[in-house]
C-alpha positions as CSV (number, residue, x, y, z in Angstrom):
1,X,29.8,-48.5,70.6
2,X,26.4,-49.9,69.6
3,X,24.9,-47.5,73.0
4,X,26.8,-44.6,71.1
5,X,24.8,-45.4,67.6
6,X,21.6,-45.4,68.9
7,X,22.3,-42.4,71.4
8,X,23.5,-40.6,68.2
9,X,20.2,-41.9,65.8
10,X,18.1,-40.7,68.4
11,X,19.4,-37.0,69.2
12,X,19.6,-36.9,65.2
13,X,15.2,-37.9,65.4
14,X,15.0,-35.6,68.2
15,X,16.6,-32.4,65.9
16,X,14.8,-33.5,63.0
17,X,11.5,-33.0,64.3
18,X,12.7,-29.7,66.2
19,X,13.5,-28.5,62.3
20,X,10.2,-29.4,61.3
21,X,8.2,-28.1,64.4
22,X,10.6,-24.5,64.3
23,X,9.5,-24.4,60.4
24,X,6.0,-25.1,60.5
25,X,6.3,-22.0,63.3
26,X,4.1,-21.2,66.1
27,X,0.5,-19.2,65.4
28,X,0.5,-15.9,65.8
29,X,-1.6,-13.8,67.5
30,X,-3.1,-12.4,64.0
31,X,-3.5,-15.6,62.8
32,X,-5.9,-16.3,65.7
33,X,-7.9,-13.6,65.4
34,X,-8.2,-12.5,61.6
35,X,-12.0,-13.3,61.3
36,X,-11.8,-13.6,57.3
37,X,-11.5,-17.3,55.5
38,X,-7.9,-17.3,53.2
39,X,-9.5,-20.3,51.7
40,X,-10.8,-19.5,47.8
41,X,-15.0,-19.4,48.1
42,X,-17.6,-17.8,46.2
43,X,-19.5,-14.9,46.2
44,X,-22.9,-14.4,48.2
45,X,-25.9,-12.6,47.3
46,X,-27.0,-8.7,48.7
47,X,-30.4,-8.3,47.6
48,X,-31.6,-4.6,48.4
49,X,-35.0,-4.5,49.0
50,X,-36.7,-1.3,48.4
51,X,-39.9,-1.2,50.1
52,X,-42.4,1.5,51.5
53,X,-45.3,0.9,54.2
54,X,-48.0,1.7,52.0
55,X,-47.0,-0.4,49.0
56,X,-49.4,-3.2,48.5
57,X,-47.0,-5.5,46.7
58,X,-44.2,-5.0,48.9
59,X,-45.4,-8.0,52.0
60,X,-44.8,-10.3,48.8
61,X,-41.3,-9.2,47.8
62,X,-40.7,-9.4,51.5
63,X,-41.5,-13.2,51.3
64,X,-39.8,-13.9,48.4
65,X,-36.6,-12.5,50.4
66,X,-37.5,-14.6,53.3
67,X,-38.2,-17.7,50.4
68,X,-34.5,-16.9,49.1
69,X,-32.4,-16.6,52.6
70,X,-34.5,-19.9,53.8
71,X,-33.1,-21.8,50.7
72,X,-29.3,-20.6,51.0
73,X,-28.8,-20.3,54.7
74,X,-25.4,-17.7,55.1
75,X,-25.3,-16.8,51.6
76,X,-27.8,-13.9,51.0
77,X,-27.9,-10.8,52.9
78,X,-31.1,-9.1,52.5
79,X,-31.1,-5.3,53.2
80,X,-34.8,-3.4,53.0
81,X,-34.4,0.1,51.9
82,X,-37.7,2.0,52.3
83,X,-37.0,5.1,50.0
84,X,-39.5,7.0,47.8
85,X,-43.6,7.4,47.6
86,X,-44.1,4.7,49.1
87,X,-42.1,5.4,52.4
88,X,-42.2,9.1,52.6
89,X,-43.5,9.6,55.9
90,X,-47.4,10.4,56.5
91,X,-49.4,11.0,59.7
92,X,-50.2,7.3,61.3
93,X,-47.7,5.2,59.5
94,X,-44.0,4.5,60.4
95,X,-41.2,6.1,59.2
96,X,-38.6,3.4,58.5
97,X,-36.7,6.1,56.1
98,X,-32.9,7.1,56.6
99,X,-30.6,9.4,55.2
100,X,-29.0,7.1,52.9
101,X,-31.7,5.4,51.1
102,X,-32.7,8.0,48.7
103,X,-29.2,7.7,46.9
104,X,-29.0,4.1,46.7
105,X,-32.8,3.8,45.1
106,X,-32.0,6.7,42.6
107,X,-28.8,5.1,41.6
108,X,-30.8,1.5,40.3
109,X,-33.5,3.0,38.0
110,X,-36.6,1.0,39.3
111,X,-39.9,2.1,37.8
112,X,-42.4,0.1,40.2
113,X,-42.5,-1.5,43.4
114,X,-41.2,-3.8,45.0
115,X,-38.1,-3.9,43.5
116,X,-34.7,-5.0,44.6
117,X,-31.1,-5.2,42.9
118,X,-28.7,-8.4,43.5
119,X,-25.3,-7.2,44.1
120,X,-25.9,-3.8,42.1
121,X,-25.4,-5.6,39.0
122,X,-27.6,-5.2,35.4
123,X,-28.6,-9.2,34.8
124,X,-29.3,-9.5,31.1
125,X,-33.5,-9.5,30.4
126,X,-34.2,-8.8,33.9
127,X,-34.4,-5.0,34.1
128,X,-37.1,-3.1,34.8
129,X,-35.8,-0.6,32.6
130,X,-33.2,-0.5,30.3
131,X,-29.3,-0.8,31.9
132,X,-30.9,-0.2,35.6
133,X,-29.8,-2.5,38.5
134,X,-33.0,-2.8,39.1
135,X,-35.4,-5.9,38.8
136,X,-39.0,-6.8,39.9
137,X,-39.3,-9.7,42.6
138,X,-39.8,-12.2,40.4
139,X,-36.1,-12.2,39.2
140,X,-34.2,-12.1,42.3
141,X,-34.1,-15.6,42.9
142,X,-32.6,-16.4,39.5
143,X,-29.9,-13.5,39.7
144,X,-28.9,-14.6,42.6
145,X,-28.3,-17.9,41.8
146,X,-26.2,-17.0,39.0
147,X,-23.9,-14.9,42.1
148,X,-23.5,-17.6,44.2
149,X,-21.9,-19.4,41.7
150,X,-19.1,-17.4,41.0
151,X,-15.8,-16.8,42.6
152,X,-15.0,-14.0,44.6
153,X,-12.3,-12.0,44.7
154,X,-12.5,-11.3,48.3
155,X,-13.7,-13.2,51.3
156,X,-15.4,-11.1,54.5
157,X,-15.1,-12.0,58.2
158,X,-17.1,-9.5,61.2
159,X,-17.2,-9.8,64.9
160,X,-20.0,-7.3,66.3
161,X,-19.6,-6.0,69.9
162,X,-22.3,-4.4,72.1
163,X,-21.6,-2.7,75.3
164,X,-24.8,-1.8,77.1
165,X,-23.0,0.8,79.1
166,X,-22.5,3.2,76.3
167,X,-25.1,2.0,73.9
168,X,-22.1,1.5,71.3
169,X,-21.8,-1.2,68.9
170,X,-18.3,-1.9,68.1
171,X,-17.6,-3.5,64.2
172,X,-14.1,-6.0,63.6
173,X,-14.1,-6.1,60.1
174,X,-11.7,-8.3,58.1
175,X,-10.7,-8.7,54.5
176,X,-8.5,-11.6,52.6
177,X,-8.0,-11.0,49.4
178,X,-7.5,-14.2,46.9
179,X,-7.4,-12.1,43.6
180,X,-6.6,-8.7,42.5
181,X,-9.2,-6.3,42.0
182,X,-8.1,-3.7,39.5
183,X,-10.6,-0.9,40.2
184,X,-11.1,0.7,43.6
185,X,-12.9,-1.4,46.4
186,X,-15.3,0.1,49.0
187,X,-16.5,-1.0,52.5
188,X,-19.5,-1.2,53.7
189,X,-21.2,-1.6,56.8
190,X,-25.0,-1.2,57.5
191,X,-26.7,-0.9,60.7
192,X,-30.0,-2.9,60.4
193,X,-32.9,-3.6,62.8
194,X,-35.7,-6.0,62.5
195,X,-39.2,-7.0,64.4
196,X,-40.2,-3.7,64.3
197,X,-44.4,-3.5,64.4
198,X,-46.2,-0.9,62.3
199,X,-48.9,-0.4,60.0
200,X,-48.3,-2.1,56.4
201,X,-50.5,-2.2,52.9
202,X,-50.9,-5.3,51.4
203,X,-53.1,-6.5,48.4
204,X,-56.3,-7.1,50.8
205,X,-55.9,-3.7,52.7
206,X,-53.7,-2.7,56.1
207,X,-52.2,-4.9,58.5
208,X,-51.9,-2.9,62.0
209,X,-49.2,-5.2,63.5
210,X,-47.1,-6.3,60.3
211,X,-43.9,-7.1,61.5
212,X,-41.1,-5.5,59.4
213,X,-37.5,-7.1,58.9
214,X,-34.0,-6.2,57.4
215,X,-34.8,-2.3,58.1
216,X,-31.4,0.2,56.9
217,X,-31.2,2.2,59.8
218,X,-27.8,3.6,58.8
219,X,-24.1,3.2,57.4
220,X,-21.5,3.1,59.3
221,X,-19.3,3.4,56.4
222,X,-21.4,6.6,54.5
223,X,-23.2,6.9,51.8
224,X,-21.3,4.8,49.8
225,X,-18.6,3.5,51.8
226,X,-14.8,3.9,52.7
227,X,-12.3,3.3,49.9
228,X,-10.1,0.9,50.4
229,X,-5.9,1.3,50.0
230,X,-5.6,0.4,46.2
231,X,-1.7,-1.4,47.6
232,X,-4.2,-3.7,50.1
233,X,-6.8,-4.9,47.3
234,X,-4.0,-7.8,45.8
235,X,-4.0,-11.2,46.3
236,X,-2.5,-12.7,49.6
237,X,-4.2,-9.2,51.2
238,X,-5.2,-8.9,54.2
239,X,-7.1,-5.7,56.0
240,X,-8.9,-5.2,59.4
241,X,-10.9,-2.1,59.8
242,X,-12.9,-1.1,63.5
243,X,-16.2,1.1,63.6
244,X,-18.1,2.1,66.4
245,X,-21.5,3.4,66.4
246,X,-23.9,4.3,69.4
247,X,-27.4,2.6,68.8
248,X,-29.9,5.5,69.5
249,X,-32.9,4.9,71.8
250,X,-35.2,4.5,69.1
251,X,-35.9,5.7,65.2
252,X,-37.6,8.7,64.1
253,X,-41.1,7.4,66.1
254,X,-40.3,3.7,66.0
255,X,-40.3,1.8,68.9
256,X,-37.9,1.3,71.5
257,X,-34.8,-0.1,69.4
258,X,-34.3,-3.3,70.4
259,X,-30.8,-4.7,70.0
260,X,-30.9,-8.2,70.4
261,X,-33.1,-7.9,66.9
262,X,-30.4,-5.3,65.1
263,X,-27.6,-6.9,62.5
264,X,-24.4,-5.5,61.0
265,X,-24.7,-6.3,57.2
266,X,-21.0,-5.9,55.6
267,X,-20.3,-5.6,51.7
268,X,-17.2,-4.6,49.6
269,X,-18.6,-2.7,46.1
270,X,-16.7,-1.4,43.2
271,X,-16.8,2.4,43.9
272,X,-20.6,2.7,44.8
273,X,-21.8,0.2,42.0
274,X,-21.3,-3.8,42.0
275,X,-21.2,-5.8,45.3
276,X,-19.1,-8.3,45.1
277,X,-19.6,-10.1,48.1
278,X,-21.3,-9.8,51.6
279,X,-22.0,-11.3,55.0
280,X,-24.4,-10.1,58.0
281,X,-23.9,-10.8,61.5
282,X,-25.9,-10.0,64.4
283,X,-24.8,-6.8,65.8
284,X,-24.8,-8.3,69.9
């Protein structure tokens, strides 16, 4: 009788933790390879740079983006638009332009350069003109800080693939969602290379061999990005989107494009103003 008790207390053990095993269930495929966090975090910073080769100021906005990724490693994604006078190709100096960076400058008001926006937002007293997105270098750093602070709606995870066969770069992009968002959301994903070598002004003349960084090459996405399924942007969301884009030999008359220097920057925006939050990864 007592052999029959225990027998009996230890199949009982034995389908108990079956129960809890069968419950807790096995990981799924997805599971293993969604790339986004579904942990709660807060935003990061995108500071777009705008820039031109024959700006004088511009080497010390470059720095103070530099200054600002340094001091919060993962959490600032620094894109360099060169867009307008200063950037408009001329015989002897490198043409960093693209197609897209026209629209985003003209879209933030700036007055002078450098400037930059931080997420596309207006940041109370830091304008450089009334209600533009705009803001001299000397206010990045603050705006910023006031970003990283605050929760985001939406947390970003991006795998980057290069096959050398093909010259393609393939983009996973996922998406959790740990709020609503109540206006429409937008993708974006920029191509961007860096340790290109060219001519640049600074304040005590030309540098031949100035080494330019975080260049927008292109987006993936368009101009202003791919709208996302209204239904997907809800808390407890998830979304995975694939791009592919074949890296071209080189830019306009840049040097050969080097790819182990190129990165895949990826934001979400509301409609084609405010980022909310963004990541960059290298694109190999």
């Amino acid at each position: 009788m007592k052999r029959i008790l225990i027998f009996a207390a230890f199949v009982g053990l034995l389908g108990y933790a079956c129960s809890k095993e069968d419950a807790a269930g096995p990981t799924t495929p997805d599971e293993e390879t969604f790339l986004a966090s579904t942990t709660p975090s807060n935003r990061n910073a995108v500071l777009e740079d705008f820039t031109g080769v024959r700006c004088q100021f511009c080497p010390d906005g470059h720095d103070k983006a530099k200054a600002l990724e340094t001091a919060n490693p993962g959490r600032i994604v620094v894109i360099g638009v060169n867009s307008g006078q200063y950037a408009t190709p001329a015989s002897g100096w490198p043409d960093f332009t693209c197609e897209f960076g026209d629209a985003i400058r003209m879209q933030t008001n700036l007055t002078g350069y450098p400037a930059g926006t931080i997420n596309r937002r207006v940041f109370a007293g830091m304008s450089q003109s009334n209600g533009g997105t705009a803001m001299s270098r000397s206010n990045w750093t603050p705006a910023a800080q006031q970003v990283l602070l605050e929760a985001s709606p939406v947390n970003i995870g991006a795998k980057s693939t290069y096959d050398a066969a093909t010259g393609k770069v393939t983009v996973k992009v996922d998406l959790y969602y740990t709020a609503d968002e109540s206006v429409p959301n937008n993708l974006n994903v920029a191509f961007l290379e860096s340790g290109q070598l060219g001519k640049q002004s600074n304040t005590t003349g030309t540098v031949s061999d100035y080494v330019h960084n975080n260049i927008l090459r292109t987006m993936l996405t368009g101009q202003w990005g791919e709208v996302l399924d209204a239904t997907k942007t809800k808390t407890g969301t998830k979304i995975t989107k694939t791009y592919t884009y074949t890296v071209p030999a080189q830019y306009n008359d840049n040097a050969a494009t080097d790819i182990n220097k190129c990165d895949v920057a990826v934001f979400v925006s509301r409609g084609q103003g405010e980022i909310i939050t963004g990541i960059k990864i290298k694109a190999k």
